[in-house]
C-alpha positions in Angstrom: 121.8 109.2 28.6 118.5 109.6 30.3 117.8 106.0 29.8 120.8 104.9 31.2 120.4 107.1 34.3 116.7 105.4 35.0 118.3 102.2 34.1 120.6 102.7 36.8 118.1 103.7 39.4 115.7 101.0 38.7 118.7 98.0 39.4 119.8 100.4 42.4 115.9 100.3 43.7 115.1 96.5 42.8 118.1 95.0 44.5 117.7 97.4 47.6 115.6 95.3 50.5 112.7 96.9 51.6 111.8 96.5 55.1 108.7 97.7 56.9 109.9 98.9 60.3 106.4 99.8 62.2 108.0 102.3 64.2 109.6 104.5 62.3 107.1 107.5 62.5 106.4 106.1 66.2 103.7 103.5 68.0 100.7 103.3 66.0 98.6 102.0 69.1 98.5 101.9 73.2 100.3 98.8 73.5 103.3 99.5 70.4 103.6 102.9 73.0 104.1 100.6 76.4 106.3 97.9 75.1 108.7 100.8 73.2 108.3 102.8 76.5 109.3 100.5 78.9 112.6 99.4 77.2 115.1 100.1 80.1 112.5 101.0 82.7 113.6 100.0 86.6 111.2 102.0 88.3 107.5 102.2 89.4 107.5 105.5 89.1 109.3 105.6 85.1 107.3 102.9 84.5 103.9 104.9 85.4 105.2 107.8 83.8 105.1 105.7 80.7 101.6 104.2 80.9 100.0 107.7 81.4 102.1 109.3 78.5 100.9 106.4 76.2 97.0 106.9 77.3 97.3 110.6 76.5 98.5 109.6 73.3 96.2 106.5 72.7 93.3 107.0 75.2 91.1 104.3 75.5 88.0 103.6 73.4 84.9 103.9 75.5 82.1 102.1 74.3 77.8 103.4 75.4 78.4 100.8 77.7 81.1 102.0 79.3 80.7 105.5 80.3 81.5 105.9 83.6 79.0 107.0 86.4 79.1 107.6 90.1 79.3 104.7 91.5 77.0 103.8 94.8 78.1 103.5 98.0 77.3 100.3 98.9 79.6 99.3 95.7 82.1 102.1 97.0 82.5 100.4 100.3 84.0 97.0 98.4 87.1 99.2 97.2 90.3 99.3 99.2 93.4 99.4 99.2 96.8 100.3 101.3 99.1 103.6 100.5 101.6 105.8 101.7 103.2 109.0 100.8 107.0 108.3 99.4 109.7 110.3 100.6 109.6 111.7 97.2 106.8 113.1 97.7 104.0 110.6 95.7 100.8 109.1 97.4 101.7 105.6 96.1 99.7 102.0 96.6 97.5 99.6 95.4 93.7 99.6 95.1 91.3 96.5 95.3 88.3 96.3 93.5 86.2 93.2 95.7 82.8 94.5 93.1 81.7 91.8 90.9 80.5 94.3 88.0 81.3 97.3 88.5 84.9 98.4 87.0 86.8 101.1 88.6 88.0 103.8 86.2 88.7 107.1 88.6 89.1 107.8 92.2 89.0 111.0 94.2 91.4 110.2 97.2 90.9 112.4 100.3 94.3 113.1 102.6 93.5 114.8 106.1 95.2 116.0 108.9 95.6 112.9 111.4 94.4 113.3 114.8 92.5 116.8 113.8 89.3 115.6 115.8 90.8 114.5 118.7 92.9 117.5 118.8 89.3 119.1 118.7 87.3 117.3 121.0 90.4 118.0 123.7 90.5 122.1 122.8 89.2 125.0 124.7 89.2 127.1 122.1 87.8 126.9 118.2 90.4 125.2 116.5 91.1 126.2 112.3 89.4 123.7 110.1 92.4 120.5 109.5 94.2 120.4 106.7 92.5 118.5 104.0 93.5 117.7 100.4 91.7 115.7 97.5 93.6 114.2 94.2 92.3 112.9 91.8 93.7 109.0 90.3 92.8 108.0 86.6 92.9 103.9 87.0 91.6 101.0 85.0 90.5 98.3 88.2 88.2 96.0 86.7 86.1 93.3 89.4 88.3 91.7 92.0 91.4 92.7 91.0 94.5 94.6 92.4 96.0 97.5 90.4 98.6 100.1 91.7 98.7 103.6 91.7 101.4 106.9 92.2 100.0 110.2 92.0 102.5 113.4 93.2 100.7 115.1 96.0 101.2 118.7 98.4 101.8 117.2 101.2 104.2 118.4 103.9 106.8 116.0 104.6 106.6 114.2 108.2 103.0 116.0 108.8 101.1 112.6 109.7 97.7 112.0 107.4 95.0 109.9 107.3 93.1 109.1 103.8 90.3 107.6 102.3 88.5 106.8 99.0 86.3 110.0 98.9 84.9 109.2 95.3 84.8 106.1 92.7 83.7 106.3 89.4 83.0 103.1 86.7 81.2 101.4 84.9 79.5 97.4 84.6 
């Protein structure tokens, strides 16, 4: 009986296909993560959503020569970019890297009260410092290139802003 019952599960397993489907226990890299991420994606915003979830699950591998620094200011000065703050409340645009070796990997964006000097210049009276935010942006901008951006921000809605690139970090 017993050898019938192993006889029976050996023809059962042989004439089973066996197929090797890479995801079943999930992505096994960054790239497995985007391309199963963005299936159905429509929006900037999903779609950045899904890059930063597959770098915290797959961050990248940084080599000795590729530890980022503080990068100088003459080299900070050939970054720029155009942004605005969504009605959804995200600080949203692109950046442009115009450095030929350096590699942008993190930004510290300053938003500040527009006008606030002006406002001081014209005042009798001390005025309260202006209101000033800075955000952090993890981003991946390598030598002349354009690369966009969304970050969720405390803004209030309608106050007007002005900002700047307060900090860049890379590497060559």
């Amino acid at each position: 009986m017993s050898r019938l019952i192993l006889f029976f599960i050996l023809t059962v397993y042989s004439l089973t296909p066996v197929y090797a489907i890479a995801d079943w226990f999930g992505p096994d890299d960054y790239d497995e993560c985007i391309i199963a991420g963005m299936k159905g994606v429509q929006s900037d915003v999903a779609a950045q959503l899904v890059h930063r979830s597959c770098l915290k699950k797959f961050p990248l591998k940084k080599s000795k020569s590729q530890i980022s620094q503080k990068i100088p200011l003459e080299s900070k000065e050939q970054i720029t970019g155009r942004a605005s703050i969504t009605s959804y409340g995200y600080f949203s645009g692109n950046i442009y890297n115009g450095n030929p070796d350096w590699t942008i990997t993190e930004l510290i964006i300053n938003l500040t009260e527009k006008g606030w000097l002006e406002k001081r210049i014209l005042a009798k009276e001390e005025m309260p410092l202006p209101r000033q935010n800075k955000y952090r942006i993890e981003i991946n901008v390598p030598p002349y290139t354009n690369k966009t951006f969304s970050i969720s921000v405390d803004w209030p809605k309608g106050e007007p802003y002005e900002w700047n690139i307060y900090e860049a970090q890379g590497h060559k």
